[in-house]
C-alpha positions in Angstrom: 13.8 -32.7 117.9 14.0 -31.2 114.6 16.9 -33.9 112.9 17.6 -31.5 109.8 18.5 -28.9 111.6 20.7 -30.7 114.1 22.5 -32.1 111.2 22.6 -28.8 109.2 24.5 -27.3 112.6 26.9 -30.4 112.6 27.3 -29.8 109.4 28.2 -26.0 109.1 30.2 -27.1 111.9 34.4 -27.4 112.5 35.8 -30.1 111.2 33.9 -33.2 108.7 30.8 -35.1 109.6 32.0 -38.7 109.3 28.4 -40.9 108.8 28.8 -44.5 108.7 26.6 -46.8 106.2 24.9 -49.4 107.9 22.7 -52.1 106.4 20.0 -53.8 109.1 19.1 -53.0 112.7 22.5 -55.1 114.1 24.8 -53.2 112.1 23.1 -49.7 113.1 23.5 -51.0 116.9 27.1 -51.8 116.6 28.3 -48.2 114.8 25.9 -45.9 117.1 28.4 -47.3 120.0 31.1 -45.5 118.0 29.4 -42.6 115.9 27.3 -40.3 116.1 25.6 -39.8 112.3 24.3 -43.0 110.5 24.4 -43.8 106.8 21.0 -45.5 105.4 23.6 -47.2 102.8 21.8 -48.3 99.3 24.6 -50.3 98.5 24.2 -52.2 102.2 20.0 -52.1 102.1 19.7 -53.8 98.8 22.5 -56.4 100.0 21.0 -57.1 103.3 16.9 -56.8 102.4 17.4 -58.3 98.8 20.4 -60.2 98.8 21.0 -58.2 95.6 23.0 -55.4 94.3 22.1 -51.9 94.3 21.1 -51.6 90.5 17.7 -50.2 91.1 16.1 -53.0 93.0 15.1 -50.8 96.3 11.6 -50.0 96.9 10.6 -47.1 98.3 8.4 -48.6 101.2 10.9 -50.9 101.9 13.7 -48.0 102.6 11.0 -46.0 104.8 10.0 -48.7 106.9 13.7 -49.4 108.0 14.4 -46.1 108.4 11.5 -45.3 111.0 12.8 -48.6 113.0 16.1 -47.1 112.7 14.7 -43.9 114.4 12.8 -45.5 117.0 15.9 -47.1 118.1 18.6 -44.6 117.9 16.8 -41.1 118.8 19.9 -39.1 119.1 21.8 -40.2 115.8 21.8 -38.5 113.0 20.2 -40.4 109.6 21.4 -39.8 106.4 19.1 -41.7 104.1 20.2 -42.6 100.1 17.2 -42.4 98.3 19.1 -43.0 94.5 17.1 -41.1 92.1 13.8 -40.6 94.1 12.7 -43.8 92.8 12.0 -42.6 89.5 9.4 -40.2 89.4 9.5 -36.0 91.2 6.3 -36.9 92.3 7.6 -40.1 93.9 10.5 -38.8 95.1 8.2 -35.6 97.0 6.2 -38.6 98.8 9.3 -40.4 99.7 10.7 -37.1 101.4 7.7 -36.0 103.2 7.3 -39.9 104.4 11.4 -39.8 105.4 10.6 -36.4 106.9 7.9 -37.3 109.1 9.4 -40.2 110.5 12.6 -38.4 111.4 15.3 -38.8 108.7 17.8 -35.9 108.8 18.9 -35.8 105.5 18.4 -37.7 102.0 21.2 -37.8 98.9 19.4 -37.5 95.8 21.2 -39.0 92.4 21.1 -37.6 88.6 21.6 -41.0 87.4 19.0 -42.7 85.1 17.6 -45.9 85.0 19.6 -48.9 85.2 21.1 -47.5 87.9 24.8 -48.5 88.9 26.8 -48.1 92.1 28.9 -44.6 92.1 32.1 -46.4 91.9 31.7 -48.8 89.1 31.2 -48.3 85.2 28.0 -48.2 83.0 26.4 -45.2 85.1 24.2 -43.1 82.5 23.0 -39.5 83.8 20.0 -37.7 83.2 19.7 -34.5 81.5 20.7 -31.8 83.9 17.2 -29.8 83.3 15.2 -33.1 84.1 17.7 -33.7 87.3 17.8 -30.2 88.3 13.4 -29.6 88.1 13.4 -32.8 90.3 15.8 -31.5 92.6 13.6 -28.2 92.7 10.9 -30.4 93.7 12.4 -32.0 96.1 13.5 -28.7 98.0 10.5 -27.3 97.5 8.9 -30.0 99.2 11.0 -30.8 102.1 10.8 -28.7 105.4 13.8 -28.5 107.3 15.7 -31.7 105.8 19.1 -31.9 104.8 19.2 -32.3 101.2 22.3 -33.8 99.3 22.7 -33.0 95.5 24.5 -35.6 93.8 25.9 -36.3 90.6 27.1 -39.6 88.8 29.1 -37.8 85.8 32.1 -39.0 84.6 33.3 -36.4 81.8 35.4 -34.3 83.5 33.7 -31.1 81.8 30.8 -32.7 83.2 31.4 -33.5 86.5 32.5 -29.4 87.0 29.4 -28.4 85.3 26.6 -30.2 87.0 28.9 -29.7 90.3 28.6 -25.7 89.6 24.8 -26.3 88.5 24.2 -27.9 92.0 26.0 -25.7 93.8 23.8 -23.0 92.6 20.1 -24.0 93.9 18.8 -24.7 97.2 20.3 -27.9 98.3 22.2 -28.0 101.5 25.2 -30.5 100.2 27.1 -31.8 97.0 28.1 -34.7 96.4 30.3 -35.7 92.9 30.6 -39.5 93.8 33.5 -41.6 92.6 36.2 -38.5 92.8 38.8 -40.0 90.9 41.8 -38.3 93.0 42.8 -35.7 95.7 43.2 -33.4 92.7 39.5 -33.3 91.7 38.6 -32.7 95.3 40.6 -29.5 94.9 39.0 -29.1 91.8 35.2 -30.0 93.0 35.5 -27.3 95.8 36.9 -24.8 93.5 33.9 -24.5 91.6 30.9 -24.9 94.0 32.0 -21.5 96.2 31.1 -22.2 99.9 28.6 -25.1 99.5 29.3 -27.8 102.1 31.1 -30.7 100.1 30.5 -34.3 100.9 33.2 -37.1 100.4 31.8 -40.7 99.7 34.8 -43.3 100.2 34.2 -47.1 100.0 36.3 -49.6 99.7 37.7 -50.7 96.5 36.2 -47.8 95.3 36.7 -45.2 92.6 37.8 -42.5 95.8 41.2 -42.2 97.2 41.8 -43.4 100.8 41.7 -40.2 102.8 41.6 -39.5 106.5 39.2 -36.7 108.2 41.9 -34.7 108.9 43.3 -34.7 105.3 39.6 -34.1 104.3 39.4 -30.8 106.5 42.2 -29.3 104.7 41.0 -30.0 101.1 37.7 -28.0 102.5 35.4 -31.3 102.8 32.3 -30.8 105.6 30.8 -34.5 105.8 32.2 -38.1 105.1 30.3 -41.0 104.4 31.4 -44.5 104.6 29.0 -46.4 102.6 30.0 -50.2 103.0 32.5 -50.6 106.6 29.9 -52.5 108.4 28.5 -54.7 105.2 32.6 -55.6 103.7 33.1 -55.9 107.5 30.3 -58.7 108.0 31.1 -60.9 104.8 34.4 -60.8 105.9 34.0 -62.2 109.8 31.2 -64.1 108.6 32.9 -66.1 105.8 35.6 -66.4 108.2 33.8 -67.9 111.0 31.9 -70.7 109.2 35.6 -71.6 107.5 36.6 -71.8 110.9 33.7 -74.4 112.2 33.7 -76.2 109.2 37.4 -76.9 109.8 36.8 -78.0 113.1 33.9 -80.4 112.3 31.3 -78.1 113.4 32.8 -77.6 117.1 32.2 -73.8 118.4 35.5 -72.2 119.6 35.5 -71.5 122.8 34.6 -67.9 124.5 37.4 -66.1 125.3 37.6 -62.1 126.6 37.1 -59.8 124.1 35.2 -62.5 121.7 31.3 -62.3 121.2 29.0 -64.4 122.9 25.0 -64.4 124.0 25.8 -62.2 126.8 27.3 -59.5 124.7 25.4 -59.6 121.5 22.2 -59.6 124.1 24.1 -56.1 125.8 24.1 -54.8 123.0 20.3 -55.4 121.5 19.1 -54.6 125.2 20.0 -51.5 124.6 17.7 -50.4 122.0 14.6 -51.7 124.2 15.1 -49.5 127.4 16.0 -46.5 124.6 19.6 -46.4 126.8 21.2 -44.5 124.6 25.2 -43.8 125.5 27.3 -41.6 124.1 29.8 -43.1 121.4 32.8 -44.0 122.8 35.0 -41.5 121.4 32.9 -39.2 123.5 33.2 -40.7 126.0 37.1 -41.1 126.5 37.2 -37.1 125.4 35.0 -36.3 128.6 37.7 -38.7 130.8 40.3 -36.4 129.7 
């Protein structure tokens, strides 16, 4: 299977590509059931593999070896892969692609931002010069076969953002991204200015990003979604809840009840990616019930 092109179709496709960010094998397990396209989250890899946050910590190794696990287990899913600024160097970020290529990543989102990096939706984020980001970028594309490539910028000026977004528009990359969109306005705006370029919308929450529904993305012209941190926010959440809950009840399990998660269905689940069973999502599933 040739994974760029597949998501390139889905891509140029009807409708927006929603890709959900997932941050270790368990997560990636649990949203396959529901999506088809897979997020290789930064934000979630350098919280689950480092217990840190995503200022730069990532090693490139690190991110290839859980991608190719990833694409062991879930042949038929799409993986985006966020590889920040190509981990420094061009000729860093070339290796890193032809590794991410070989393995079977679909796609990779490559960053203008300089070192320290920051999260796209807090403040502090510095850019690089648009000629140094723009000759890695070239690198990049030149290198890369037929993998999806996502040009994104961190700017924050507002003559800035629509410059670098024109800029990006303009070469050989396949997406753009402008992360942290203040508003539905700049959407509008973003779009204006990068012609027919497929335009990806990052939302996480208690982000920078309005709350927007694919739907309401179609309209404003949006092709592909990502959802950075669901699964991660998700996790600390149920987590923090549960061990509240046992140490409330002086360390007595509650009981199984339908619905609830026990060894039986967390083993379902894993099993799954051992006999290479792969299901369609569910979605897909209750469309071809219809």
């Amino acid at each position: 299977m040739n994974y760029g092109d597949e998501l390139r179709r889905e891509i140029l496709s009807n409708g927006v590509t929603p890709l959900i960010g997932v941050f270790d094998m368990f997560s990636a397990s649990v949203a396959a059931q529901h999506y088809d396209g897979l997020f290789v989250s930064g934000f979630g890899f350098a919280a689950s593999y480092y217990g840190l946050p995503d200022i730069g910590f990532i090693a490139w190794p690190d991110m290839v070896a859980f991608v190719q696990r990833l694409r062991l287990a879930f042949p038929g899913r799409h993986l985006l892969v966020d590889i920040d600024d190509g981990y420094v160097d061009p000729e860093v970020a070339c290796h890193v692609v032809e590794h991410l290529e070989r393995i079977g990543a679909s796609g990779v989102i490559l960053e203008d931002q300089q070192r320290p990096r920051r999260c796209g939706h807090v403040e502090g984020k510095r850019i690089l010069p648009l000629p140094e980001y723009l000759e890695k970028l070239d690198m990049v594309l030149s290198t890369r076969r037929d993998l999806v490539v996502v040009a994104r910028t961190d700017a924050t000026e507002d003559e800035e953002i629509l410059t670098r977004a024109k800029a990006l528009a303009d070469t050989d990359a396949d997406v753009i991204l402008v992360d942290g969109v203040r508003s539905i306005d700049w959407i509008h705006r973003v779009r204006a200015v990068i012609g027919d370029k497929p335009l990806l919308f990052n939302q996480i929450a208690g982000g920078k990003s309005p709350r927007v529904s694919l739907p309401e993305l179609a309209d404003l012209g949006v092709n592909v979604a990502i959802y950075s941190t669901p699964c991660l926010f998700a996790a600390q959440s149920a987590m923090d809840e549960a061990l509240q809950r046992l140490k409330g009840s002086e360390g007595r399990l509650p009981e199984t009840t339908t619905g609830s998660i026990g060894v039986k269905e967390s083993l379902a689940l894993l099993e799954r990616n051992i006999s290479r069973n792969h299901p369609k999502p569910q979605r897909e599933l209750a469309d071809a019930l219809v």
